[in-house]
N, C-alpha and C positions, 0 to 999 in steps of 0.2 A: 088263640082260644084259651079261657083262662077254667081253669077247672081247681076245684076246694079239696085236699088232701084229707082224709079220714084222720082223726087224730090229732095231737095239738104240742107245740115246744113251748116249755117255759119265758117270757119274757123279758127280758134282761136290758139292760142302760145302757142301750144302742143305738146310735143316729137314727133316724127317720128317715126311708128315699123312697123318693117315687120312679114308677117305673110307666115306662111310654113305650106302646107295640109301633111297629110300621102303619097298623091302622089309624090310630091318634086314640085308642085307647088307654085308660091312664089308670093307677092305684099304686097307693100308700103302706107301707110298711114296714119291718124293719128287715135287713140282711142277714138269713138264717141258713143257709146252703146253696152251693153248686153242684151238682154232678153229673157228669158228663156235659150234656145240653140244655138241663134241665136247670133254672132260677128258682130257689124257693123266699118267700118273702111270707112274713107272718103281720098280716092283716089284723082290722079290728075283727075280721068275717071265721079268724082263724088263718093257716097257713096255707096260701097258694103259692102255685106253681106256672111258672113262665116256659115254653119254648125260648131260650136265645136267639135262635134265627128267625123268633117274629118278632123281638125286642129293638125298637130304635136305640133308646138308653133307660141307664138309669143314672139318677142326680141326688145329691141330698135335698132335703125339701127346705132346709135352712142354710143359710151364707157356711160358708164352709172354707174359708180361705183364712192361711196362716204367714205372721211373720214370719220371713226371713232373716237367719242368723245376720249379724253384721259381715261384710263381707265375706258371703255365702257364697261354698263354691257349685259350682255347673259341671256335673260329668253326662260325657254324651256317648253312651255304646254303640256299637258297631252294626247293634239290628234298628238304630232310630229312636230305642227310648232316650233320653232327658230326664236327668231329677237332680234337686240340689242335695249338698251335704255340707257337714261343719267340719268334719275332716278327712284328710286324704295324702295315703301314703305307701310307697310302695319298696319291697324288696324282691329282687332276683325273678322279675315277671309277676309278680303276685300282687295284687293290689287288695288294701282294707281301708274300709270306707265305715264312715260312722253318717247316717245319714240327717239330713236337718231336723231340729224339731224345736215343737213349742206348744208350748202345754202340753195335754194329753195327745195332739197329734205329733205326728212323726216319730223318729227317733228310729234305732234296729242297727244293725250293724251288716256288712258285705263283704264278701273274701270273693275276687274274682282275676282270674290271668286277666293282665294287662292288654292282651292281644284282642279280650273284648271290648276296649276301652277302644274311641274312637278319641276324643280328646276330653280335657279335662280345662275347666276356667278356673283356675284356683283365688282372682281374685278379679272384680266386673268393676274395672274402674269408668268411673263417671263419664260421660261423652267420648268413648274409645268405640262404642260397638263397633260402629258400621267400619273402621280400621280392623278389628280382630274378624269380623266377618271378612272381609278380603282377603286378610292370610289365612283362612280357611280352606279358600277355595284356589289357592297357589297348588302345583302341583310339588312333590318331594319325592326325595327318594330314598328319607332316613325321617329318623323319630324328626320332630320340630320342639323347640323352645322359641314361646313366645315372649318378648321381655320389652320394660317400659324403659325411654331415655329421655333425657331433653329436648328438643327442641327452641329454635327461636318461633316463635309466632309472629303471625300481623303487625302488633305493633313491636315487638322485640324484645317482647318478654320473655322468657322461658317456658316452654309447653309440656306436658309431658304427651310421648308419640308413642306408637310400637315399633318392633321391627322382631326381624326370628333369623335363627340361626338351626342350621342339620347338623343331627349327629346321631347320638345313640342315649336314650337316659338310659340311665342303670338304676339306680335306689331314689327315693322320695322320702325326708323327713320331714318332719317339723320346722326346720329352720333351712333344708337346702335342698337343691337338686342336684345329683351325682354324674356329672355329663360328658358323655367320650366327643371329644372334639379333635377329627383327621388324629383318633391315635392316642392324645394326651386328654388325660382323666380332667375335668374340670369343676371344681366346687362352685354354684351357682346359687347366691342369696334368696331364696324362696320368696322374702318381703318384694322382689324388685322386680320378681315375675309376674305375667299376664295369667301364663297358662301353659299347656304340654298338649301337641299332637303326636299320637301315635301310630307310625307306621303301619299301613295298609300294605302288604305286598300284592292284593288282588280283592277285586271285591267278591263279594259274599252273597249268597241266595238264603233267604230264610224263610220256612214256612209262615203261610198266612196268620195273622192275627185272629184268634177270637173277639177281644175284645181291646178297645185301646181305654186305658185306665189312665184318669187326670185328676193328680193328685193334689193335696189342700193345699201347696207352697206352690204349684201350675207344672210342676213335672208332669212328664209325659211317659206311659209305659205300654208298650207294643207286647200285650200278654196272651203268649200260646195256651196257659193253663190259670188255673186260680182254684183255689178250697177256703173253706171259711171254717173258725172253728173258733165258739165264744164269741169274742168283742174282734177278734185279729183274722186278716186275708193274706196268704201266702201265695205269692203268684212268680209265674217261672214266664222271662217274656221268651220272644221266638228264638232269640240265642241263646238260650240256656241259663239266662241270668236270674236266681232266686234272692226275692225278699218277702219279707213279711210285714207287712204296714195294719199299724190300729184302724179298726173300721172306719176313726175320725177324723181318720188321713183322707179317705176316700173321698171325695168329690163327685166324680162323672165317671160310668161306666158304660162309654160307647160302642152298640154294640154293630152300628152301620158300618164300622171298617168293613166289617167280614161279608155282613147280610145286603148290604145296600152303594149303590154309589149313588149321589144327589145329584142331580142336573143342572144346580149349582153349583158344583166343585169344578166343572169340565168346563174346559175352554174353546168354544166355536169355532169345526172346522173352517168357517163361513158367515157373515153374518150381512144381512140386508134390511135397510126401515127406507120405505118409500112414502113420503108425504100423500095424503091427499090432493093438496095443492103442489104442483110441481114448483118446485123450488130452485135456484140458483147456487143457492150451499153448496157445495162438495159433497159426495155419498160419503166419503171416507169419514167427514164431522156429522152427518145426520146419522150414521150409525155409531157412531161413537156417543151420541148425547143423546140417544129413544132408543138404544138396543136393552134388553130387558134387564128389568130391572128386582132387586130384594133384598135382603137383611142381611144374605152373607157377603153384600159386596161392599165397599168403604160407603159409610153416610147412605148405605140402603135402609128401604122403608118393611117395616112388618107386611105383610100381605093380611087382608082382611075376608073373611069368606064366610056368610052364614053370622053374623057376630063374630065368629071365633080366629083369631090374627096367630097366623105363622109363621115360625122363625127358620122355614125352609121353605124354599120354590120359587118361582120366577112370575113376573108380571112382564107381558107383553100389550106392546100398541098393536092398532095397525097401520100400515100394513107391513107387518115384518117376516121375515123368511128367515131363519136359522135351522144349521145343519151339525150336528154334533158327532163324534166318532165312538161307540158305545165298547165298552170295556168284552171280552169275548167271551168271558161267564156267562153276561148280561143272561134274563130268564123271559120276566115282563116288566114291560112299563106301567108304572101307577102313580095316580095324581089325582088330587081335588082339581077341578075344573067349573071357574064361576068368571063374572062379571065383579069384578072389585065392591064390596058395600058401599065406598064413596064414591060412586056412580053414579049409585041409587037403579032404578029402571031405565036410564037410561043403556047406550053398549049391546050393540050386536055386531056379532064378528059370525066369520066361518075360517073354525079351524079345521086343518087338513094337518093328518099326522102320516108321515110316509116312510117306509124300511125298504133300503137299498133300493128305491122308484116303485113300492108296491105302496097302496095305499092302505092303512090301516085302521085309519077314523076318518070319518069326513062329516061334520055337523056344525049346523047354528048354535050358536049359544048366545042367547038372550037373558040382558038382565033382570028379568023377569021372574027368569026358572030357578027352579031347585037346582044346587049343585049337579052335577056332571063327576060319577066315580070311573078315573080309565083305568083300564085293565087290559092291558097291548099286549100279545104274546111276540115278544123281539128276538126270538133264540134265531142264532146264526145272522143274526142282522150286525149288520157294519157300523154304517151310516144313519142314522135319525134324523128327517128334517120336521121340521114344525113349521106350517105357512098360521098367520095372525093376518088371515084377509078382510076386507072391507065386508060388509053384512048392508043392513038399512041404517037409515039417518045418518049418510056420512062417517066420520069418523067418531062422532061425540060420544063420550063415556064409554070407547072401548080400550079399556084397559082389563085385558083377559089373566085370573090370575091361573096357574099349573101351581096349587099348591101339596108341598111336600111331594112334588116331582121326583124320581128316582127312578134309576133301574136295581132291580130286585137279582140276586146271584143264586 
């Protein structure tokens, strides 16, 4: 519910974002306060104010995306945020970070224990990822140095490869890394390295996100808090990590982490698509290639409902049967509910929505009708299944979309 605040803040030469509720309501203006729970945005109408926990996101309403320094580095903390910098160095557990920028976006500087740092890519050479993601996911039982060597290749050539070595870093310049190796100190050329992992001795619980913040270079920040003051946002994420970023840094401030989980994020306890005409296929390929479908999934299609096309929720055939495992928060289920518009009139299904074997909805939907708004109460529910059964005329034109499907926290 959006309500107009008595009184008015001056103007100022500040990005433009729009903001989107859970309902698919939308408006325009510029980023002028947080407090507490409360979003304020100053309108052409004047300065209104948002509930968070009814905010999907908010986005800039123009491209918002910035170069990357030349071989920009990637640090990644230990509560999950991501963000690039141009440099990075550390002494005696303390790390300082100057972080990426260009033009008026980015820039600021960081002073944080090392112990928040999960690793750091000091330098993302060309065709290496999917090797640095591997040594990633090795286990250790000391700091890691990632470092580039030769190799022969295919034809026998010289390649360059990774590989890592355990020990202990100690200091980080400009030109080396300071590295205890079994005992003896070793001076380690900075140009020749990948990256640094830092020792986890246990994992970590942190409080939930407010907001996940995605910034103009595509970092990623898991933020417990945020203030706004002028043109600049200072935001503290769930480890304790504080920066301050130009409003023009900003990109996406999503606020589903907290409020929502999509019913496209989640992966089917279960899934069934039964042909009309019995078929000879395998189930394991017929549900593989007619299990639902949308935007968030690789070479998914927008969902269409009413004119209006979304970039969340699921389109099902019939006749399919999917059962999902729903987060324990979970509150109610909510979802646009239509017949796809390139349909047209054609498409009738009977969907059956059911929690832990009780049944929750049971209805026709014809392409015909006027959207279908659901509004499931799922508290203490498990289990989710959704049946997409046959209705009249065969199977033709049912393609049922669940648009902006979600469970609500």
């Amino acid at each position: 519910m959006w309500f107009t605040l008595i009184g008015s803040l001056l103007l100022a030469a500040s990005p433009e974002f729009r903001a989107t509720t859970l309902s698919g309501d939308a408006m325009v203006g510029r980023l002028r306060a947080v407090q507490g729970e409360q979003v304020m945005l100053e309108t052409a109408k004047g300065v209104e104010t948002v509930d968070s926990r009814q905010l999907q996101a908010i986005e800039r309403t123009e491209d918002a995306v910035s170069e990357l320094p030349a071989n920009g580095i990637v640090v990644r903390l230990v509560d999950g945020s991501q963000f690039y910098a141009q440099q990075f160095t550390a002494a005696r557990g303390n790390a300082k970070i100057e972080l990426a920028k260009s033009g008026t976006a980015g820039g600021g500087k960081l002073e944080l224990a090392t112990r928040l740092i999960r690793w750091v890519r000091l330098r993302s050479t060309t065709g290496l990822d999917e090797s640095w993601n591997e040594l990633l996911q090795r286990e250790a039982q000391g700091d890691v140095v990632i470092f580039r060597k030769n190799a022969k290749g295919a034809d026998e050539r010289p390649v360059a490869v990774l590989d890592r070595v355990e020990g202990i870093v100690k200091d980080v310049t400009a030109e080396q890394v300071k590295f205890e190796l079994d005992g003896d100190a070793v001076d380690m050329r900075r140009e020749n390295l990948e990256g640094l992992i830092y020792f986890q001795p246990q994992a970590r619980e942190f409080p939930s996100a407010f907001c996940r913040l995605v910034d103009s270079f595509g970092g990623s920040w898991n933020v417990k808090s945020m203030t706004i003051k002028e043109d600049a946002m200072t935001i503290s994420s769930v480890g304790g990590v504080s920066a301050e970023l130009p409003l023009t840094s900003v990109r996406r401030l999503d606020f589903s982490v907290a409020n929502t989980q999509f019913l496209d994020e989640l992966t089917p306890d279960s899934l069934e698509w039964q042909p009309y005409i019995e078929s000879k296929i395998a189930s394991a390929n017929l549900n593989r290639f007619n299990g639902p479908e949308g935007q968030a999934f690789d070479g998914g299609k927008r969902l269409v409902l009413g004119g209006r096309s979304y970039e969340r929720g699921l389109s099902f055939r019939s006749r399919t049967s999917v059962v999902y495992r729903l987060p324990k928060e979970g509150r109610r289920f909510l979802a646009s509910v239509w017949i796809d518009d390139r349909a047209g009139d054609t498409g009738n299904v009977r969907l059956v929505i059911s929690g832990d074997n009780r049944t929750l909805f049971d209805e026709t939907v014809d392409g015909g009708q006027s959207p279908v708004e659901l509004s499931l109460d799922v508290s203490g529910i498990r289990r989710l299944t959704i049946l997409v059964d046959y209705g009249e005329g065969l199977d033709i034109g049912d393609f049922l979309n669940l648009c902006n499907a979600r469970i609500t926290k």
